[in-house]
C-alpha positions as CSV (number, residue, x, y, z in Angstrom):
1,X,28.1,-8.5,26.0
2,X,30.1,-6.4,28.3
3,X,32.1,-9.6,29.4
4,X,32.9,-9.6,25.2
5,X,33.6,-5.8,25.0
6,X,36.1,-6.9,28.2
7,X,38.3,-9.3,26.4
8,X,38.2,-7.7,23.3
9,X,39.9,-4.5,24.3
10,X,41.8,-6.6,26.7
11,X,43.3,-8.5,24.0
12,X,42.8,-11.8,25.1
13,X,40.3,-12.6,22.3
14,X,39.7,-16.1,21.2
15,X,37.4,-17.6,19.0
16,X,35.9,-19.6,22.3
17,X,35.2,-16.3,24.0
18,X,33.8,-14.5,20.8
19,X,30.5,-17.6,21.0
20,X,30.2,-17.7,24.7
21,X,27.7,-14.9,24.8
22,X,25.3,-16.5,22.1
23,X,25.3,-19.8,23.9
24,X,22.3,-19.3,25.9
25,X,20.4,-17.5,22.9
26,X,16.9,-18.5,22.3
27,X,13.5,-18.2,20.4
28,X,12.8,-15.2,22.4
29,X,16.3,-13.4,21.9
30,X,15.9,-14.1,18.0
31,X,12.0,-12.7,18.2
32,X,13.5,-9.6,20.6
33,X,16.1,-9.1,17.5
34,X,13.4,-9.0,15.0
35,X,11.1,-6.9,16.6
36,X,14.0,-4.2,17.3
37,X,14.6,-4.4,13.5
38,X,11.3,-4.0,12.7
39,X,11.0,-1.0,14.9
40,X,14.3,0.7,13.3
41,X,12.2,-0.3,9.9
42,X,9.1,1.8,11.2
43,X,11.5,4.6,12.1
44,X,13.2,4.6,9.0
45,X,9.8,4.7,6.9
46,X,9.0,7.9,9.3
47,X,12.0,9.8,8.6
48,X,12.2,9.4,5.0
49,X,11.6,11.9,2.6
50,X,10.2,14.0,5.4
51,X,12.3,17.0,7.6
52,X,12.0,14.9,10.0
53,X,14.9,13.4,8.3
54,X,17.4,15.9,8.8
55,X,16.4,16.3,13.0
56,X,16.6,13.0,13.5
57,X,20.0,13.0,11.7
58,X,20.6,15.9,14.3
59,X,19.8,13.6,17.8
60,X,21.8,10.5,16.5
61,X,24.8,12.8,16.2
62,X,24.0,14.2,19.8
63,X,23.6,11.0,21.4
64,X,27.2,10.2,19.6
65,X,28.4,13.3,21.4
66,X,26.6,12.5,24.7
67,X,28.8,9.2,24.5
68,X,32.0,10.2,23.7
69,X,31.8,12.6,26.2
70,X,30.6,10.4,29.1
71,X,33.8,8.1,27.9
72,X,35.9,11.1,27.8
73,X,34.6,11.9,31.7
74,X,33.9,15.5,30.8
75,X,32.0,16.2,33.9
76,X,30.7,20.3,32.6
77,X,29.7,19.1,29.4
78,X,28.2,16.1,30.1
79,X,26.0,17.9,33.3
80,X,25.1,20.0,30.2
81,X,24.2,17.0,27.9
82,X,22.1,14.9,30.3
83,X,19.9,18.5,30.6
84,X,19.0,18.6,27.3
85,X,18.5,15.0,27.3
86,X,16.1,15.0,30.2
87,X,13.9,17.4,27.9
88,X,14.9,15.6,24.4
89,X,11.6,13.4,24.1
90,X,9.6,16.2,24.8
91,X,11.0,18.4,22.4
92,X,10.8,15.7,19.4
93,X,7.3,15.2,20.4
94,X,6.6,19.3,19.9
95,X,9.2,19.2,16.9
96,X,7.9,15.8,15.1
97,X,4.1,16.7,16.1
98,X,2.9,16.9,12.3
99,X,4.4,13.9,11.2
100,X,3.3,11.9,14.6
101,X,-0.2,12.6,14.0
102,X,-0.2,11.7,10.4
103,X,2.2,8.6,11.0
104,X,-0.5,7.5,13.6
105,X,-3.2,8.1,11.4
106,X,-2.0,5.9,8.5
107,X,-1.2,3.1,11.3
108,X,-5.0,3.4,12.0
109,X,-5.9,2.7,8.6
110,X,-3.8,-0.3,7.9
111,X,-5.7,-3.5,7.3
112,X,-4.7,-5.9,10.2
113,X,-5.4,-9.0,8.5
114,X,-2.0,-9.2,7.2
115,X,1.5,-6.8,7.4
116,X,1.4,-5.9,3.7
117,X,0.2,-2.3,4.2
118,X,3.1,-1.9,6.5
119,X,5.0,1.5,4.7
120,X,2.4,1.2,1.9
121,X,-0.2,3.4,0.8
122,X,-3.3,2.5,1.4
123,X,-6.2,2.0,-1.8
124,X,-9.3,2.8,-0.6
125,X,-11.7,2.9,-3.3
126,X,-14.1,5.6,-3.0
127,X,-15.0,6.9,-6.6
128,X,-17.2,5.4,-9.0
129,X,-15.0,5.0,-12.6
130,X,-17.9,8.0,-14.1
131,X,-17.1,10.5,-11.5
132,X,-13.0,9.8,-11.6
133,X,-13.9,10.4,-15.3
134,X,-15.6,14.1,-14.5
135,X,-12.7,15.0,-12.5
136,X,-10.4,14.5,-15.6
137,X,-12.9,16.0,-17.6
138,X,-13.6,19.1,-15.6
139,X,-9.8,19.3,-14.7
140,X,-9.1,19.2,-18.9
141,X,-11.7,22.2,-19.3
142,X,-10.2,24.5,-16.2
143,X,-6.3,23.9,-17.8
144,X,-8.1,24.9,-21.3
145,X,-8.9,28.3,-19.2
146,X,-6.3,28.6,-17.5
147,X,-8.8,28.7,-14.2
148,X,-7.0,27.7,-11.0
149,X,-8.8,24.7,-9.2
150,X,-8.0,22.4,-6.4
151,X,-9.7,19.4,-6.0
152,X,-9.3,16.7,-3.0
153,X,-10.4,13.2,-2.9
154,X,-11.1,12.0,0.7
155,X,-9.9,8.3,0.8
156,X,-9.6,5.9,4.2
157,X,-8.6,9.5,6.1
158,X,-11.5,11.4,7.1
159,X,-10.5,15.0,7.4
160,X,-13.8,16.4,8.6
161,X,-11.5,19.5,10.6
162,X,-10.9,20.8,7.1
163,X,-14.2,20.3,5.6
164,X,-15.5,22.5,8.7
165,X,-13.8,25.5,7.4
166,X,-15.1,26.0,4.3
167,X,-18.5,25.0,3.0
168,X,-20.9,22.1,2.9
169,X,-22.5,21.6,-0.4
170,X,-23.1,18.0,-0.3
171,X,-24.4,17.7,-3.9
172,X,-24.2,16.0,-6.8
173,X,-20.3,15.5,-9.0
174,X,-20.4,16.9,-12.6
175,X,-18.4,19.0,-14.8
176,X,-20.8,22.3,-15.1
177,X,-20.9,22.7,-11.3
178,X,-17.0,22.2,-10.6
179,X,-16.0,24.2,-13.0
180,X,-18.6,27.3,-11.6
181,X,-16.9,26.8,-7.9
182,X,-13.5,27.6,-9.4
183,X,-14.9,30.6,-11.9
184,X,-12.5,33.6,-11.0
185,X,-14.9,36.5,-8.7
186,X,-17.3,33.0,-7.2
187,X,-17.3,33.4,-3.6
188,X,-15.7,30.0,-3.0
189,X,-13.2,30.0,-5.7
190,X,-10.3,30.5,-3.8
191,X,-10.9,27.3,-1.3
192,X,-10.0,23.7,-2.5
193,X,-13.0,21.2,-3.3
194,X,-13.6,18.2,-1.1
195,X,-15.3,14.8,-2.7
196,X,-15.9,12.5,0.0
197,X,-17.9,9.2,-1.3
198,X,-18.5,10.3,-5.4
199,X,-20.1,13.8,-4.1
200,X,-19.5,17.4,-3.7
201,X,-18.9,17.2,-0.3
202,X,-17.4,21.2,0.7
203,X,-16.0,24.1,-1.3
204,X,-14.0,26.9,-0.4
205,X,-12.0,24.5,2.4
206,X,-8.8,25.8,3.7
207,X,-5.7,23.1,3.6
208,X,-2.6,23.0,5.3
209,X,0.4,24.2,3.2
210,X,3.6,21.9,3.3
211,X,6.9,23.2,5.0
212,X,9.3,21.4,2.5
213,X,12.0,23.2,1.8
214,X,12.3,21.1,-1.6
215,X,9.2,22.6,-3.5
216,X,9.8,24.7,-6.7
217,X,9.7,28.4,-6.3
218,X,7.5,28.2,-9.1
219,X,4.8,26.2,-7.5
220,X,2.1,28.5,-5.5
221,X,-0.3,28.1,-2.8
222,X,-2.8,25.6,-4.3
223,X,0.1,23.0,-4.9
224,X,1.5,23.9,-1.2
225,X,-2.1,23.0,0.3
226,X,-2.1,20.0,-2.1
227,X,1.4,18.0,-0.9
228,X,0.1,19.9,2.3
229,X,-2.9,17.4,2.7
230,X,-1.5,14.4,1.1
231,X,1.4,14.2,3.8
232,X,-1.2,14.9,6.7
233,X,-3.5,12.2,5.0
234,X,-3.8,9.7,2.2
235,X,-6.3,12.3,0.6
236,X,-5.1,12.5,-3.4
237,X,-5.3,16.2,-4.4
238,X,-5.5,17.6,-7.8
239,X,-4.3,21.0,-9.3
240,X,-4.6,23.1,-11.8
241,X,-2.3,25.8,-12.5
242,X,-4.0,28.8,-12.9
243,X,-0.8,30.8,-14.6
244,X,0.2,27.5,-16.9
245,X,-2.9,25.5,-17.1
246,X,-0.9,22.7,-15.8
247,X,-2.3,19.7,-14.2
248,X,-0.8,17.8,-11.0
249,X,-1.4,15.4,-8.6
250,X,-0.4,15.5,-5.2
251,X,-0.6,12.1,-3.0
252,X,1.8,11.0,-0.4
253,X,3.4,14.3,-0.1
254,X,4.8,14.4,-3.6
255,X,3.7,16.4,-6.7
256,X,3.4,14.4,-10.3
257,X,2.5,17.1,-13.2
258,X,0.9,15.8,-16.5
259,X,0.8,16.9,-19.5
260,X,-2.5,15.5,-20.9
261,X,-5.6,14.6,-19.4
262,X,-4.8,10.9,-20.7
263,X,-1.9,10.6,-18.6
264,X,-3.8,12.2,-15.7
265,X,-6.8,9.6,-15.8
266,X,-4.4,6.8,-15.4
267,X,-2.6,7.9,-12.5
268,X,-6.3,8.9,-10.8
269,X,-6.9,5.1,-11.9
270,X,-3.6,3.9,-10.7
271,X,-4.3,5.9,-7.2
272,X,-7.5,4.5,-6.9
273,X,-6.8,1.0,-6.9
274,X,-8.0,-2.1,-8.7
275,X,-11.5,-2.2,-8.1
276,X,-11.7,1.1,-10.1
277,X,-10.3,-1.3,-12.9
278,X,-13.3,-3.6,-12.1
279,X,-16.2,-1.6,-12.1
280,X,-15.5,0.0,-15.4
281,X,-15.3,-3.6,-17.0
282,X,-18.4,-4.5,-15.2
283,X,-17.1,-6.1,-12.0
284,X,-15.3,-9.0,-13.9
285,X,-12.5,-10.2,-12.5
């Protein structure tokens, strides 16, 4: 490659010399290609719709600098340059922790039997179709009055570190009881829910709020802990807005508000996955 960049700024280009470095290509120099592709993909699907974005952005045009002043021969500024390089994987490490840990966990809970969870969300199904249909149900009664709820679905991600901090309940889903956790003056209003496997799992749970820059004024705490938990996990969060009665759904870090409970059953369906589909028409296929 260097022997190409030679000739070509040399001038003595020919269309002999532009092949002679892929004559001794093979199998393995293809398959190095497509795995550094690949990796560029993963990076990609990491930075994207994430602050990450706009960091990362950041150290590309650093790393532009650092070259164009190592061609330049700026000796002061590039003894600068090669400091903060020294340091610069550490510092994304610190910077990028979040969205490491998160990244990492979704790798965990890709199935390996074939690449087609690869930058997909994963659909584990862990909700019967009667207790998806409480959820809308008690979720239709608390926008009706206006009583602010948060309620969060543990899927493939187990976020046990969460559950800790507020309090185990472990009892049976229905309407009457979710809709007294979230009664304005109960003690455990004020936390989110947690359903892990069809059950009651925790109330009164403290979430991590998202730090997107990109969320409506309007939007409060509850929805901030929701997008909050669906970008740390692949938890699907559900909100009611205790000034508008609104209904949303958080899941992969994003917020999708609903008019009607109609709309909102489908995408808790949708979320779900197929087998929700299944079990409500008797397990045929």
């Amino acid at each position: 490659m260097r022997a190409l960049l030679g000739t070509i700024f040399a001038g003595k280009m020919s269309f002999s010399a532009f092949f002679d470095p892929f004559r001794h290509f093979s199998v393995v120099d293809i398959f190095d290609i497509l795995a550094l592709a690949f990796l560029f993909y993963l990076v990609y699907l990491f930075v994207r719709d994430r602050r990450a974005g706009k960091l990362f952005c950041g150290v590309v045009v650093a790393l532009v600098l650092y070259a164009l002043v190592r061609l330049l021969r700026l000796y002061a500024v590039y003894y600068v340059f090669s400091l903060f390089l020294g340091y610069g994987v550490l510092l994304v490490i610190i910077v990028f922790q979040p969205e490491l840990r998160a990244t990492v966990e979704k790798l965990g809970a890709l199935p390996f039997k074939s690449l087609k969870g690869v930058g997909v969300e994963p659909k584990n199904m862990l909700l019967s179709p009667d207790a998806v249909q409480k959820i809308v149900d008690a979720s239709k009664q608390l926008s009706f009055e206006k009583t602010g709820a948060l309620i969060v679905i543990e899927r493939g991600t187990k976020i046990g570190e969460y559950i800790q901090s507020g309090t185990t309940l472990n009892a049976e889903l229905s309407v009457p009881l979710l809709r007294a956790l979230f009664v304005n003056g109960a003690p455990l209003h004020d936390g989110a829910v947690i359903i892990r496997g069809g059950r009651i799992f925790a109330a009164g749970c403290f979430l991590p709020l998202s730090a997107k820059e990109d969320i409506h004024k309007e939007l409060g705490t509850r929805h901030r802990a929701a997008i909050g938990i669906s970008e740390e996990s692949d938890c699907i969060a559900v909100v009611v807005s205790e000034e508008t009665g609104t209904i949303s759904v958080a899941c992969g870090g994003h917020l999708y508000r609903y008019s009607s409970t109609g709309q909102l059953r489908r995408k808790l369906f949708e979320l779900l996955g197929k087998d929700v589909e299944k079990e409500k028409s008797g397990g045929a296929v």
